[in-house]
C-alpha positions in Angstrom: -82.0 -59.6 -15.4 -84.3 -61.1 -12.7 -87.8 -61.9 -14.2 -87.3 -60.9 -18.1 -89.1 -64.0 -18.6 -91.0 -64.4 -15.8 -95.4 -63.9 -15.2 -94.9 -61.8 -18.7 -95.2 -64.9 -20.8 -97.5 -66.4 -18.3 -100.7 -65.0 -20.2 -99.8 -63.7 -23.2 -103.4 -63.7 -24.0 -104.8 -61.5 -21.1 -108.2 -62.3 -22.2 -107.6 -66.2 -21.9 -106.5 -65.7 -18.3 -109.5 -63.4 -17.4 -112.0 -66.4 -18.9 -109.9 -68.9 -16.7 -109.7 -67.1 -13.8 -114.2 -66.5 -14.3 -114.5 -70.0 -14.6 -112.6 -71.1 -11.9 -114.3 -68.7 -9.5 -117.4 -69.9 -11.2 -116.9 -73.4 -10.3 -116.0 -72.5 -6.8 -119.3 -70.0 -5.8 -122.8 -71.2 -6.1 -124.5 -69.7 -9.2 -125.8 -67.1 -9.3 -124.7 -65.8 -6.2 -121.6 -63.6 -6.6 -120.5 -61.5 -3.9 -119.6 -57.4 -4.3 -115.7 -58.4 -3.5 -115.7 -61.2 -6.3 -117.7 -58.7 -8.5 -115.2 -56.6 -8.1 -112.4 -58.6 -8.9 -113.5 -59.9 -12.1 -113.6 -56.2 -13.0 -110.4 -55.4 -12.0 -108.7 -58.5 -13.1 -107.9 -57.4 -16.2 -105.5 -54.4 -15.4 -104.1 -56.4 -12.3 -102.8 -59.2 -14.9 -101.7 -56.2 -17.6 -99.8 -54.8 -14.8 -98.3 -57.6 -13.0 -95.9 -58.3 -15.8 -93.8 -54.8 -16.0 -93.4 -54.9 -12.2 -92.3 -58.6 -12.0 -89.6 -57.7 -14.7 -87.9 -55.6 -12.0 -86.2 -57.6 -9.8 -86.9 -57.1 -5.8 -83.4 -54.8 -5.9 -84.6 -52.9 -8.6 -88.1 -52.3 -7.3 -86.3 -51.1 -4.0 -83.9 -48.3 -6.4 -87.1 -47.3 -7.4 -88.3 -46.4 -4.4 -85.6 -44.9 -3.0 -84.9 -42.4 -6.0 -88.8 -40.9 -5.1 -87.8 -40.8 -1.7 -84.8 -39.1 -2.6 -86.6 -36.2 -4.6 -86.6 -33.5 -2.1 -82.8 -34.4 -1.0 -82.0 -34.4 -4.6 -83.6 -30.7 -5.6 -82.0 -29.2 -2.5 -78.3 -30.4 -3.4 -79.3 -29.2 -7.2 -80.2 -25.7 -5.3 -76.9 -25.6 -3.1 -74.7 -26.9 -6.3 -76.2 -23.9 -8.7 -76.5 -21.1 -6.3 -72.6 -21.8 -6.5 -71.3 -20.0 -9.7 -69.2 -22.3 -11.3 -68.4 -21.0 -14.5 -65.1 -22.3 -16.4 -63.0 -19.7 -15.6 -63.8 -19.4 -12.0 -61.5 -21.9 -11.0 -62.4 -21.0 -6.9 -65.9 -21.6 -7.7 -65.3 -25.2 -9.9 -63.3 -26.1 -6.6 -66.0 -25.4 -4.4 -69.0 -27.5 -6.5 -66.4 -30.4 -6.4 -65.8 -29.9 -2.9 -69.6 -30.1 -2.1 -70.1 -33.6 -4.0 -66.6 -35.1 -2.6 -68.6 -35.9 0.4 -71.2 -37.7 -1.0 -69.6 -39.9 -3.3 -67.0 -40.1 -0.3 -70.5 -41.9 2.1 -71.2 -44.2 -1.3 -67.5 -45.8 -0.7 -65.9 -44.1 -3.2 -62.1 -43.2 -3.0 -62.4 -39.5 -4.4 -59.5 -37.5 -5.9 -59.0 -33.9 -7.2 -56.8 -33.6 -10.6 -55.8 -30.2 -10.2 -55.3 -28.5 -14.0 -53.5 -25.4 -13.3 -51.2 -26.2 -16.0 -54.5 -25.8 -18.8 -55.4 -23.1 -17.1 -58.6 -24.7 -15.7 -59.7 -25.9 -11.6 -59.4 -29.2 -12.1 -61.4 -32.5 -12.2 -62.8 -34.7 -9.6 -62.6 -38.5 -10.0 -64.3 -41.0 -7.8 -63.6 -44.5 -8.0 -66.1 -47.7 -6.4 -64.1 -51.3 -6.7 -66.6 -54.0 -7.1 -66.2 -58.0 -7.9 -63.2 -58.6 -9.8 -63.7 -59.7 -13.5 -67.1 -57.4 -14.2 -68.7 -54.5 -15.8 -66.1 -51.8 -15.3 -68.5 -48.4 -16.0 -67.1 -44.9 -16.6 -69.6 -42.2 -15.5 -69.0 -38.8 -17.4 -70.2 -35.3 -16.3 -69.3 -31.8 -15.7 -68.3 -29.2 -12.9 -68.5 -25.9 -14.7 -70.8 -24.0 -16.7 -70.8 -21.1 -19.3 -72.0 -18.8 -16.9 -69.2 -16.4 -15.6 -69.3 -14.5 -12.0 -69.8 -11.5 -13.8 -73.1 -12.2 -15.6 -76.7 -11.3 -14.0 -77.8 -15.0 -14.0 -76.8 -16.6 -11.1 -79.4 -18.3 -8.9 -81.4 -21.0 -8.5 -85.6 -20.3 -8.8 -88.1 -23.0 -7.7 -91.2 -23.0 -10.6 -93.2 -26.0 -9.8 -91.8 -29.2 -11.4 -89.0 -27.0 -13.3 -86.4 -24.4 -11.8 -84.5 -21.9 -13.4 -80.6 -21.9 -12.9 -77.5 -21.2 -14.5 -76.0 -25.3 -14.9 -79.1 -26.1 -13.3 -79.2 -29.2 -16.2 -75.8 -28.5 -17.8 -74.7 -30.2 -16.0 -75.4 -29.9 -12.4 -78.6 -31.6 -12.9 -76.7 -34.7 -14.3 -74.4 -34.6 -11.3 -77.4 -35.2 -8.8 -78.5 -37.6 -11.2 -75.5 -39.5 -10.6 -75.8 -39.3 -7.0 -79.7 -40.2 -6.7 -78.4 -43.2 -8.6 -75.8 -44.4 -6.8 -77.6 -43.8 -3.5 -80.5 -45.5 -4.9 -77.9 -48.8 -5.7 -76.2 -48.6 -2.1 -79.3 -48.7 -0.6 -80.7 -51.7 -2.4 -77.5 -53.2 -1.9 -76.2 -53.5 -5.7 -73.2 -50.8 -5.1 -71.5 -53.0 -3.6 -70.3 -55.5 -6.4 -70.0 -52.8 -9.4 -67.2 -51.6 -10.6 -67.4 -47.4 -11.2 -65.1 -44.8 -12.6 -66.9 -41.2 -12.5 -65.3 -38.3 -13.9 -66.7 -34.9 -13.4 -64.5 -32.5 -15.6 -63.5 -29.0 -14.7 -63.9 -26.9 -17.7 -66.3 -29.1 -20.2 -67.5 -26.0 -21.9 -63.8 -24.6 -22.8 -61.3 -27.0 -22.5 -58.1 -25.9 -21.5 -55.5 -25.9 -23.5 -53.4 -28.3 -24.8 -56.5 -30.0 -25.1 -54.4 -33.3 -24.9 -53.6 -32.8 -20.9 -56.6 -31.6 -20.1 -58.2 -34.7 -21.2 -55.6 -37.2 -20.1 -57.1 -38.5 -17.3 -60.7 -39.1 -19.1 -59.1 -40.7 -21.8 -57.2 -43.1 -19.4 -60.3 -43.9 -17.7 -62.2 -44.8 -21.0 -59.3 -47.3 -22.0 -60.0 -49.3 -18.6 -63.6 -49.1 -19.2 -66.1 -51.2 -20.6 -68.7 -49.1 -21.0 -69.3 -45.3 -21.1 -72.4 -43.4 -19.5 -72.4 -40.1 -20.3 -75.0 -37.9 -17.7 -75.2 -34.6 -20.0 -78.9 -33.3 -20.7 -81.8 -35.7 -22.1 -82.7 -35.3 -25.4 -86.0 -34.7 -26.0 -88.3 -34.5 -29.2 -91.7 -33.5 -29.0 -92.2 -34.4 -25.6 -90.5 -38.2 -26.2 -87.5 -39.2 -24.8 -84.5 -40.1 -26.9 -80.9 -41.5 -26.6 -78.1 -40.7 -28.0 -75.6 -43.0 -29.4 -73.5 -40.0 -31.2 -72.2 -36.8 -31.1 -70.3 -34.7 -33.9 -66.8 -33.5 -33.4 -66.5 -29.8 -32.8 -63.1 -28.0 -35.2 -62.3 -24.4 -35.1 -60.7 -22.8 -37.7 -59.3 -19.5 -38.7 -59.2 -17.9 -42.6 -56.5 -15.1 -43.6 -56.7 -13.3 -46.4 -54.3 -10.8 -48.0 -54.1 -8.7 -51.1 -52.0 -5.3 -52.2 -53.9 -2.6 -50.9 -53.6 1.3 -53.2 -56.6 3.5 -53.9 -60.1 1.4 -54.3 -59.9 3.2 -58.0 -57.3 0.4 -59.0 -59.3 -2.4 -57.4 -59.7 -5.2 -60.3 -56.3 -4.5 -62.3 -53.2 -4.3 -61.6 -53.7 -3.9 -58.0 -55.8 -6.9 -57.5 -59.2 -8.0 -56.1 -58.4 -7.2 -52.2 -58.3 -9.1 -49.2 -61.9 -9.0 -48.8 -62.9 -10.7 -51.9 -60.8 -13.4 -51.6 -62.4 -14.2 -48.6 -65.6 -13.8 -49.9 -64.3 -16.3 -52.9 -63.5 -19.0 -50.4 -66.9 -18.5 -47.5 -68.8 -18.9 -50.8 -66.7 -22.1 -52.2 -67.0 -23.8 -48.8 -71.0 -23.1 -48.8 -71.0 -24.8 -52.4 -69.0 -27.5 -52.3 -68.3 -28.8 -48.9 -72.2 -30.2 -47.8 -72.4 -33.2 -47.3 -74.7 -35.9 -44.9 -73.6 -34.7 -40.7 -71.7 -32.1 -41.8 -72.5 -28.2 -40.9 -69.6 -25.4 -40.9 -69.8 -21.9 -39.9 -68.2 -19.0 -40.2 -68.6 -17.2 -36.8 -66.4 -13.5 -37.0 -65.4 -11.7 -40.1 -63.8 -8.8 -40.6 -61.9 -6.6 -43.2 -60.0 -3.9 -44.0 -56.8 -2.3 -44.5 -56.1 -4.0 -40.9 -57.8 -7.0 -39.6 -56.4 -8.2 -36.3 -58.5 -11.5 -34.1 -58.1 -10.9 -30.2 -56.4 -13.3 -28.4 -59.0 -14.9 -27.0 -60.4 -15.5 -30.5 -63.8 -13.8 -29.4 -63.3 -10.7 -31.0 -62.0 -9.0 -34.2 -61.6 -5.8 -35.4 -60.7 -3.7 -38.9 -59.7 -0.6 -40.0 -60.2 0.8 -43.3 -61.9 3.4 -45.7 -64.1 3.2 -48.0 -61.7 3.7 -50.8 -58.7 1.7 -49.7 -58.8 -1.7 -51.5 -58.3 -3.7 -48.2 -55.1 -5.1 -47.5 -56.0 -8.1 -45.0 -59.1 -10.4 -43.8 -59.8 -12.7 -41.0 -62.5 -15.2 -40.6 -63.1 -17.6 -38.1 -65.4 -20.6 -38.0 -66.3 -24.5 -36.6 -67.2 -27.6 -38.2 -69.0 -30.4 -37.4 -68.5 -34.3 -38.2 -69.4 -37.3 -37.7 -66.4 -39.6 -38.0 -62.7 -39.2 -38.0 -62.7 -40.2 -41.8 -65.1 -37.1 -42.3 -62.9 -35.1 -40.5 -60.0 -35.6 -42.3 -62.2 -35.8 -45.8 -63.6 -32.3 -45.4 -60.2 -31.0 -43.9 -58.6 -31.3 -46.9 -61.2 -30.2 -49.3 -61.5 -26.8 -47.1 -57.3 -26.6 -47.7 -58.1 -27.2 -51.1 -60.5 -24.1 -51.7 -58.4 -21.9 -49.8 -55.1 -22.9 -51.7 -57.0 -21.1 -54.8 -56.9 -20.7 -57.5 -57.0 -17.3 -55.2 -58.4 -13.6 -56.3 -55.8 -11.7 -58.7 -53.3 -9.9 -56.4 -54.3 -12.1 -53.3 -53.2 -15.0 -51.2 -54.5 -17.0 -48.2 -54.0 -19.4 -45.6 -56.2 -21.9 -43.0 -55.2 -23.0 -39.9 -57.4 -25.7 -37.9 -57.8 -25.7 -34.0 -58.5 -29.5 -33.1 -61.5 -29.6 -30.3 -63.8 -32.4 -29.7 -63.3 -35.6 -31.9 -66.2 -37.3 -32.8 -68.6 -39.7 -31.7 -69.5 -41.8 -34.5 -72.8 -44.3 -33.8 -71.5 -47.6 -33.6 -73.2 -51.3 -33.2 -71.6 -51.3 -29.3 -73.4 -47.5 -28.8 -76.4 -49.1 -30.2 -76.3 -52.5 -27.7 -76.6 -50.3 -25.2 -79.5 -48.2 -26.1 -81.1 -51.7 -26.5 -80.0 -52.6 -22.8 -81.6 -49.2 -21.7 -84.3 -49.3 -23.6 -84.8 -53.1 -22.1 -84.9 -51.1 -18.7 -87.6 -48.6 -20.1 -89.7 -51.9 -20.8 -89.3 -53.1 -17.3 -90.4 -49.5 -15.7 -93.7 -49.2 -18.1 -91.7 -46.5 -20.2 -91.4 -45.4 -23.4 -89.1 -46.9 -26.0 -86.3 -44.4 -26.5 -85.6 -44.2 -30.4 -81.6 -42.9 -31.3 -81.4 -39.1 -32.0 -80.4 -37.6 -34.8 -77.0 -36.7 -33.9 -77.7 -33.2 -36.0 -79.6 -32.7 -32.6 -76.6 -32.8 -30.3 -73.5 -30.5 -29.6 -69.9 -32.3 -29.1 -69.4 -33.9 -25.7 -66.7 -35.3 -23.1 -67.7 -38.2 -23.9 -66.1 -38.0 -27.6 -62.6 -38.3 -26.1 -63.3 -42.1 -25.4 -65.2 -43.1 -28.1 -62.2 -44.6 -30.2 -61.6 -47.1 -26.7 -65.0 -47.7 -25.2 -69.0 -48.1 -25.9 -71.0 -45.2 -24.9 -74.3 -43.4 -24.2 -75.2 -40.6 -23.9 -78.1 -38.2 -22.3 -78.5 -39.8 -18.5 -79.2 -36.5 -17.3 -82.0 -33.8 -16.9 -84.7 -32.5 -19.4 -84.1 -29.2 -19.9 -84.9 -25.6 -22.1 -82.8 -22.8 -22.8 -79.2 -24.3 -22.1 -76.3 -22.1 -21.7 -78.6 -18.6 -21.8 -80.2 -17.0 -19.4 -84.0 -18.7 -19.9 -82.0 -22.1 -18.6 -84.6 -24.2 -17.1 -84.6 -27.9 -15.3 -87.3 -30.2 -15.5 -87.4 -31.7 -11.8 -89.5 -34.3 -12.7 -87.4 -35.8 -15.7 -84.3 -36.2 -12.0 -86.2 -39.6 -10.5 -87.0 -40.8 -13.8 -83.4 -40.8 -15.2 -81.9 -41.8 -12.1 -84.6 -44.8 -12.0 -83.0 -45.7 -15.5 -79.5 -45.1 -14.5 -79.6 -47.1 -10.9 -81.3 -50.1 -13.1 -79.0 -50.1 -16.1 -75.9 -49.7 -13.6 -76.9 -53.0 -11.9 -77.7 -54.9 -14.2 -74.6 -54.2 -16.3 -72.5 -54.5 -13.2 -73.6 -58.2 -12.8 -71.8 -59.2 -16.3 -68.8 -60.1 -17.4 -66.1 -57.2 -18.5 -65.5 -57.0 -21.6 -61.9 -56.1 -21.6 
């Protein structure tokens, strides 16, 4: 980390220097002749000495990265166009092929060996993996991002629109964007000749936004990376809070889970003796026990679809459900469906069981039900290794005049690729763009938020790559 204790502690009293600095000019000039050019000096002393210490931080590498990512800008936005004027949503596996197919190249001129994982057997396109050997014995960094987005070939959102310093775009930030941050990063590190020592692993999945299924090949070969890893750097959108940047050293799990209820079903004139209570208010009994006695600290749950009757059928793609019924049939079957949210394994399990619990009664007269859980994401759990890097980062946002970049609330932040090596590897996330309106149509980029992340990522990359692995 060239200069972290460099001119900084030179002056740490800027005043004291400018005093020194009068006086020795003083000394030098006959009094009381001062020239316009000294004048004028003494006068901007003062911000030259508060500003020579952030740039000497950065050492003449880093300065270079910097550079290079402004002159990259234009390049950058115009492989951001090319990339989202592609529709690449999950299920267009043609489309996923051909956004990988247009990055191959340029990971391929960086001196990465590039393969494509193909995934027919989940369904899905496929991933793309790049790989950069560097000096033996270092940093080995896993870079995670995405191919495909939420938006299908079939839906009226599906090109790229220049407004300013922002464009509008379906994946324009999730997660093209953080693809050409990756790229404007590594481009910025080959050029200043730090690429060439560090040791890189990117993965850019496939089908981030539905996994294919089993979930457990389609995210074999990120979990493999994370185990050789050191570190994890995860390029997904920057989180922002009132207009200051924050990082993310967490994300919650993502569960699904689908509720059936039954009950006799006979004219709605028995309902409450014999016959029973119904289908429908046993499910109502358990939605209502799960609002009242599952909250707890990074915990939310939802119910999503619900639907009764005397027939209650889910579609197979778990999007859809429909009843039939009248309104005097006590109804003979419910179906619910829902997600939850943790923060840790242990949580997981903990509110897992206490959601069996409620719907293993005591059930509704005349009723019975069942749960079954759809694993998803794991969770990310904040950890004092997540944390070291934020500190690392925010070390960098010191050394480029930036903000400090406080930890998000991980209530802020959806489940991630990322998740699936967090048991094996430290991680951070949020290295990509600033954005609005993710996955609906109102998706917008902020251009400007491309350099500065890339600035962050070319400098953390280096310096990181320059230290011992850890495994």
């Amino acid at each position: 980390m060239t200069g972290s204790t460099g001119t900084s502690n030179c002056w740490p009293d800027v005043r004291a220097a400018h005093a020194y600095v009068v006086q020795a000019i003083a000394r030098r000039t006959p009094s009381p002749i001062l020239t316009g050019m000294t004048r004028k000096l003494l006068l901007a002393l003062p911000a030259l000495l508060l500003a020579t210490p952030a740039a000497a931080r950065l050492s003449a590498p880093e300065q270079a990265m910097t550079k290079s990512v402004d002159a990259d800008q234009a390049w950058a936005i115009a492989l951001l166009e090319k990339m989202v004027n592609q529709n690449s949503g999950t299920r267009n596996i043609a489309g996923v092929i051909k956004v990988a197919e247009m990055v191959r190249p340029e990971f391929e001129a960086l001196g990465f060996t590039v393969r494509w994982v193909p995934m027919a057997a989940v369904k899905r396109a496929g991933h793309l993996i790049a790989t950069h050997t560097g000096k033996p014995g270092t940093t080995r960094m896993l870079l995670i991002g995405h191919l495909d987005t939420v938006f299908e070939p079939d839906q009226p959102f599906q090109t790229f629109e220049r407004q300013g310093d922002k464009a509008r775009g379906p994946g324009a930030a999730d997660n093209k964007g953080g693809v050409v941050v990756i790229l404007t990063a590594l481009r910025a590190m080959k050029k200043a000749g730090t690429l060439g020592g560090a040791n890189i692993e990117v993965v850019l999945t496939g089908d981030e936004e539905s996994a294919g299924e089993p979930i457990e090949t389609a995210r074999a070969d990120l979990i493999a990376a994370g185990k050789r890893a050191d570190v994890a750097l995860d390029f997904e959108g920057l989180a922002q809070v009132d207009g200051q940047d924050y990082g993310s050293i967490a994300r919650r799990s993502s569960t699904s889970y689908t509720i059936r209820t039954t009950g006799r079903t006979a004219h709605s004139s028995g309902i409450f003796g014999s016959v029973g209570d119904g289908a429908i208010y046993e499910m109502a009994r358990i939605i209502t026990s799960f609002r009242k006695e599952l909250p707890e600290p990074n915990l939310t749950f939802n119910i999503g679809l619900v639907a009764g009757g005397a027939s209650a059928e889910l579609s197979a793609n778990e999007a859809n459900v429909s009843a039939q019924g009248k309104t005097n049939i006590i109804p003979a079957a419910a179906v619910a469906t829902g997600d939850m949210r943790t923060l840790s394994p242990e949580q997981t399990a903990r509110v897992r069981a206490k959601m069996e619990a409620i719907v293993a009664g005591p059930h509704a007269p005349g009723t019975a039900a069942t749960i079954a859980f759809k694993e998803g994401y794991p969770p990310m759990p904040p950890t004092a290794g997540n944390q070291k890097l934020l500190d690392r980062l925010n070390l960098v946002n010191a050394d480029l005049g930036l903000a400090r970049m406080p930890a998000l609330d991980p209530l802020r932040r959806g489940a991630g690729d990322i998740s699936f090596v967090a048991a094996d590897v430290d991680g951070l996330v949020g290295l990509g763009t600033a954005s609005e309106g993710d996955h609906t149509p109102a998706e917008v980029v902020d251009l400007a938020s491309m350099p500065r992340q890339a600035k962050r990522a070319a400098i953390l990359m280096t310096r990181l790559s320059a230290e011992k692995g850890r495994k």
